[in-house]
C-alpha positions in Angstrom: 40.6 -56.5 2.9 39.6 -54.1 -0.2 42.0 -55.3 -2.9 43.0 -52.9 -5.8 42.2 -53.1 -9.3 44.7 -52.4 -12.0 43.8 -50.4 -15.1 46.2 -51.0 -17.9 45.8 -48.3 -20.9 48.9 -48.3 -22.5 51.6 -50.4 -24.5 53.7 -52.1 -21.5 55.5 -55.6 -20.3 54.0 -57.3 -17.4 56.2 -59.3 -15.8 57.2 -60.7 -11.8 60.1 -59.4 -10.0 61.0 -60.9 -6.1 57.2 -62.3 -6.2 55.6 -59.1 -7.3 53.8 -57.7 -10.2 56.9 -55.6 -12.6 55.6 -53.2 -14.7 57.5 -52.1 -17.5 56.5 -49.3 -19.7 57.3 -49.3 -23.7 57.2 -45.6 -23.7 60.1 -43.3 -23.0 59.6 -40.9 -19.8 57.7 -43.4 -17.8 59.9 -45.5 -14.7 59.5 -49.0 -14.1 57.2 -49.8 -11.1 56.4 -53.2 -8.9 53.2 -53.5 -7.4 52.2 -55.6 -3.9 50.5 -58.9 -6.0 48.5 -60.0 -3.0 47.0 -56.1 -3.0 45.1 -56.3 -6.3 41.7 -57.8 -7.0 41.2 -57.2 -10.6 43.9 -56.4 -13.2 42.4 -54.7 -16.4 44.1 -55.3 -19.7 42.9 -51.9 -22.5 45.6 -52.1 -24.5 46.2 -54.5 -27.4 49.7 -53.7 -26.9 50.2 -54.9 -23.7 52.9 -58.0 -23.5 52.2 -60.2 -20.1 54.1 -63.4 -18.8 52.8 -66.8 -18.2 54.5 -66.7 -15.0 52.4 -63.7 -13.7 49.1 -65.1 -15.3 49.3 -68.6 -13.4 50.3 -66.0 -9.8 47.4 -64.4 -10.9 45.3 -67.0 -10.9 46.4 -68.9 -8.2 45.6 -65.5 -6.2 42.1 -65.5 -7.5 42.9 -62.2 -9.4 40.5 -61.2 -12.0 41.9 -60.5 -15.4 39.8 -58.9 -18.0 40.8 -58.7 -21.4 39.1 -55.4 -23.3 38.5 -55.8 -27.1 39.3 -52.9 -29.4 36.2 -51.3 -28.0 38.0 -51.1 -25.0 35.2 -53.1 -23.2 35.6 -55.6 -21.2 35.3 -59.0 -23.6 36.7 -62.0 -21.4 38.0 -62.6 -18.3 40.5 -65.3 -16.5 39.1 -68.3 -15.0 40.2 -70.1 -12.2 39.3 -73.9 -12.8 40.1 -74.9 -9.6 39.0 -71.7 -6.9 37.5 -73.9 -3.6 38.7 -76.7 -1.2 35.4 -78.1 -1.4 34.7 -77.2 -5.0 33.4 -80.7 -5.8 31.3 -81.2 -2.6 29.4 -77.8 -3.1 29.1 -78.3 -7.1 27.3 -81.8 -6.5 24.9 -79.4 -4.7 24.6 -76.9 -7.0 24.1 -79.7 -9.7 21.5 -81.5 -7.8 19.2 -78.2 -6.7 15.8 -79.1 -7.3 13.9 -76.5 -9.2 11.6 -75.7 -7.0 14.8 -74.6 -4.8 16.1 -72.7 -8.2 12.6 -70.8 -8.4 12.3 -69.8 -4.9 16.3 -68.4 -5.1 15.5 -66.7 -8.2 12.8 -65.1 -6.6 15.2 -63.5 -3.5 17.2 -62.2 -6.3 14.8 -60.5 -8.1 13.0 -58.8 -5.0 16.0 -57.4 -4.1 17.4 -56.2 -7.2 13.5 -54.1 -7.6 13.9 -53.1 -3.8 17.1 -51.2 -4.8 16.2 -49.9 -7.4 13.3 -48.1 -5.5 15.9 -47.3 -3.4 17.6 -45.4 -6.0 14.7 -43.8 -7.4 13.6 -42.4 -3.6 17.3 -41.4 -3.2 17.7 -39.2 -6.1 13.7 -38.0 -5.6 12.0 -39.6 -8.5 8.9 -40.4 -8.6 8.1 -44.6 -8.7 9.6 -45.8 -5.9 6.2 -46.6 -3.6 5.4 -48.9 -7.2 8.2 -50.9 -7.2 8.3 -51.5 -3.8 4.5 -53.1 -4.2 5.9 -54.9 -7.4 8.9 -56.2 -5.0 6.4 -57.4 -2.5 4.1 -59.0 -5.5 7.6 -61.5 -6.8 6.5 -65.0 -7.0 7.8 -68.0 -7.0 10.4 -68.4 -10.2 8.8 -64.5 -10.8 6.6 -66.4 -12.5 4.5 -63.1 -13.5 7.2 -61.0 -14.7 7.7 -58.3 -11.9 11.0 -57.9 -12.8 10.0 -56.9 -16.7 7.0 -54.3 -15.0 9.7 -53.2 -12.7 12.1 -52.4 -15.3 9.4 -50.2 -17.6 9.2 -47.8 -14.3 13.0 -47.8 -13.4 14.2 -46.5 -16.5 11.5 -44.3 -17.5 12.4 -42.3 -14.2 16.0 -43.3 -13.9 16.9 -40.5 -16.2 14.3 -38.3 -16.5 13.4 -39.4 -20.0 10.5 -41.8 -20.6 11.4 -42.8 -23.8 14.9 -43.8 -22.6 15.2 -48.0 -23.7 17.9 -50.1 -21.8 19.6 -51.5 -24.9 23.4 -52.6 -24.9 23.9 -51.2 -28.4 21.2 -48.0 -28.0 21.7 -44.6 -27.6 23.8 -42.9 -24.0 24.4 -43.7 -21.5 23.8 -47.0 -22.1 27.5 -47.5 -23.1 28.5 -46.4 -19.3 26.0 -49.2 -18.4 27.7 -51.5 -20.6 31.2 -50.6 -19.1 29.8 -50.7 -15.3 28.0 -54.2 -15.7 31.1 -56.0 -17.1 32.7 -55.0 -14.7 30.5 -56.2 -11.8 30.0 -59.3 -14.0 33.3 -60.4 -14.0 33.7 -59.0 -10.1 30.4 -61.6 -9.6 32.0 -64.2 -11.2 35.4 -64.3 -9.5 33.0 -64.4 -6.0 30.9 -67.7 -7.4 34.5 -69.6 -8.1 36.0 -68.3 -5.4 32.9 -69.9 -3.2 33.2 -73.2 -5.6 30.1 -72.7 -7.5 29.9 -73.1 -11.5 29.0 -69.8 -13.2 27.5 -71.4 -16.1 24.8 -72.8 -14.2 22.2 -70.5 -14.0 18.8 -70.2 -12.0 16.9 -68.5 -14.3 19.0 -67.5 -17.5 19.6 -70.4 -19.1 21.8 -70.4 -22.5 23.8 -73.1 -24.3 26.3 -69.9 -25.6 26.4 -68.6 -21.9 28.9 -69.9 -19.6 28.6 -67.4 -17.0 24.8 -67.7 -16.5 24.8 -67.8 -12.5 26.7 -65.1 -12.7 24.0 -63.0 -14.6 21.4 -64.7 -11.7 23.7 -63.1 -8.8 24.2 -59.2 -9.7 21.0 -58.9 -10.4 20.6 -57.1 -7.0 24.2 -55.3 -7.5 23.0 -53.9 -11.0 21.5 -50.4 -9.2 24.9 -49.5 -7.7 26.2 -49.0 -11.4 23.0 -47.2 -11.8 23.7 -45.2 -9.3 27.2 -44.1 -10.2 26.1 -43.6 -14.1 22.9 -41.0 -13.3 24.9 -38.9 -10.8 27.5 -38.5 -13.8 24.8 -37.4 -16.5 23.0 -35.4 -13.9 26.2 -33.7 -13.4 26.7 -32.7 -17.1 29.6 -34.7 -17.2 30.9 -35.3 -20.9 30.2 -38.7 -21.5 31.8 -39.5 -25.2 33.9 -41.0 -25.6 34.1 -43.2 -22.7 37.5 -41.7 -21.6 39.9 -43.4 -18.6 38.1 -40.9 -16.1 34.9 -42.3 -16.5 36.3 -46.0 -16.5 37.8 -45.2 -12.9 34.2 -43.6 -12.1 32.8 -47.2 -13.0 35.7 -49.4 -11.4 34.4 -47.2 -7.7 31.5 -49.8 -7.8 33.8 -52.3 -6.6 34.4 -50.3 -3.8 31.6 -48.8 -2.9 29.1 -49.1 0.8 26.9 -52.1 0.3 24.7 -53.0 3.6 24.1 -56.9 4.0 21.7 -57.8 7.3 22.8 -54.3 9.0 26.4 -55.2 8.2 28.0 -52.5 5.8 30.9 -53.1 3.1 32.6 -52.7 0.1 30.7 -54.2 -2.8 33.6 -56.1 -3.8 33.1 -58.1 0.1 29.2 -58.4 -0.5 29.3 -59.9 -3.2 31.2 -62.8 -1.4 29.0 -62.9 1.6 26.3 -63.1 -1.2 28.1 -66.0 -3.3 28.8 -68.0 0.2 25.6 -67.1 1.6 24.2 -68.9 -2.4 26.3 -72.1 -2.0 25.3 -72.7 1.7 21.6 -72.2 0.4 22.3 -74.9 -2.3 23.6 -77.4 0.5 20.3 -76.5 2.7 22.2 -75.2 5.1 20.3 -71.2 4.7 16.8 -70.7 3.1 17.9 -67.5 2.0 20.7 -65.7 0.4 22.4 -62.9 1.8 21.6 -60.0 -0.5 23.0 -56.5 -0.6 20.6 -52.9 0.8 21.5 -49.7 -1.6 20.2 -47.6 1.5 
C-alpha cells in the first residue's frame, strides 16, 4: 500500500480525534480536517509554529510514521525514531552486529554498482553522453570499492548531469544543489524508517563510518536510490523551472520520489516499497540467508 505523506507549512494544532490525525488550523478561513492515520507514511513538520500532541506522536510512532522536523531553513533536520520497529529486532541486530567485514565489503560493493548503474541509466535516458563509462566503471567495483569507482563515477555523473562541467556536488554550493539537499533528506529519512522497520540499526554503517553519525547504514542503503532525486531535479532545471527560493511546489516535486516506478528483479513499485524489499532483502543478507541485496533498476 502507497502511504501519503503530509506536508505541514503553516501555524496549526495537531491533534487525534476518534483514532485519527485532527488538524486544526490557527488561521482564520481555513476548516478543521481529520485525516485516515493508517494512510500516511511520512508527516512533514515546516513550520516552527506548528503545536503537536504527545498522544499523536506516540500513534505516530507506533504506526512506523516518519516525522521530520525542518529547521528554519525549512530543511529537513531530524526525524522520529522508532526504538522498537521489528518482532525480531534483537535476533536480526545480533547479525548485523556480528557481520564479518569481509561480508560488509562485498555488500558495500552491490551498493555501489548499482547506485553507478543508475546513474548511467539516467545519463542514457536524458541522452547524455557518459553512460557506456560508467557502466565499465560499474562492472570494474571491487570488493569494499576498494579503488574508488564510485569517486571516478561521480566526476562523470555530474559533469554531464547538467550540462555544465564545472558543476561541484556540494551541499552548501551553488543551484541546484539545494533541490538535492531537499530530495536526499527526504529519501534519507524514507531509508531509514525502511532499516527500523526491518529491525536493523541505522547507525551501523558498511562503509561510512562516523562517531557523530547515527544514521550511517542509512547513508550505505540509498546510495542506489540517490539517481531517482536526480532524476526529478534535472527534468525541473531543464524545464526552466524557477528554482529560488525552494517554494512548496518544488518540495511536493521532491516528495514524488517516494512515489515514484522503481523496478526490483523485473518486479516494479513505488520507491517508497523498494526501499523495503531492499532493507529486508539487507537483513536477510546479514543472517546468510541471501548473498545479495535486492536493489532498485532506474530503467
Amino acid at each position: 500500500m502507497i502511504k501519503r505523506t503530509l506536508v505541514f507549512t503553516k501555524a496549526c494544532y495537531l491533534g487525534m480525534k476518534h483514532g485519527q490525525i485532527r488538524y486544526c488550523p490557527k488561521e482564520d478561513g481555513e476548516e478543521e480536517r481529520i485525516v485516515p492515520l493508517e494512510d500516511v507514511g511520512f508527516v512533514v513538520l515546516e513550520s516552527p509554529a506548528i503545536t503537536i500532541s504527545t498522544r499523536l506522536l506516540n500513534q505516530l510512532n507506533q504506526n512506523k510514521t516518519a516525522v521530520l522536523l525542518c529547521d528554519e531553513t525549512h530543511m529537513p533536520a531530524a526525524m522520529l525514531q522508532n526504538l522498537d520497529g521489528h518482532s525480531t529486532h534483537a535476533e536480526t541486530l545480533g547479525h548485523q552486529l556480528n557481520a564479518s567485514l569481509p561480508l560488509k565489503k562485498r555488500l558495500w560493493q552491490q551498493l555501489v554498482k548499482a547506485k553507478i548503474s543508475n546513474q548511467a541509466d539516467l545519463l542514457e535516458t536524458l541522452g547524455r553522453q557518459g553512460s557506456k563509462k560508467l557502466r565499465h566503471l560499474a562492472n570494474q567495483v571491487k570488493s569494499g570499492d576498494s579503488d574508488n569507482r564510485e569517486g571516478v563515477a561521480a566526476r562523470v555523473y555530474w559533469s554531464e548531469l547538467f550540462l555544465n562541467p564545472d558543476f561541484t556536488r556540494d551541499r552548501e554550493g551553488e543551484p541546484p544543489n539545494h533541490l538535492l539537499n531537499y530530495g536526499y533528506a527526504i529519501l534519507r529519512a524514507a531509508t531509514a524508517r525502511a532499516l527500523m522497520s526491518s529491525g536493523l540499526l541505522c547507525a551501523l554503517g558498511l562503509h561510512h563510518q562516523n562517531r557523530y553519525n547515527a544514521f550511517a547504514l542509512t547513508d550505505d542503503v540509498m546510495e542506489p536510490y540517490r539517481p531517482f532525486v536526480d532524476q526529478i531535479v534535472v527534468e525541473t532545471v531543464s524545464h526552466g523551472v524557477e528554482t529560488e527560493p525552494l517554494d512548496p511546489s518544488l518540495k511536493q516535486s521532491l516528495l514524488g520520489v517516494l512515489t515514484m516506478d522503481t523496478r526490483i528483479r523485473g518486479v516494479r513499485s513505488p520507491l517508497m516499497v523498494a526501499l523495503s524489499t531492499t532493507t529486508a532483502s539487507l537483513a536477510r543478507c546479514f543472517m546468510k540467508k541471501e548473498q545479495t541485496v535486492q536493489l532498485p533498476s532506474l530503467l
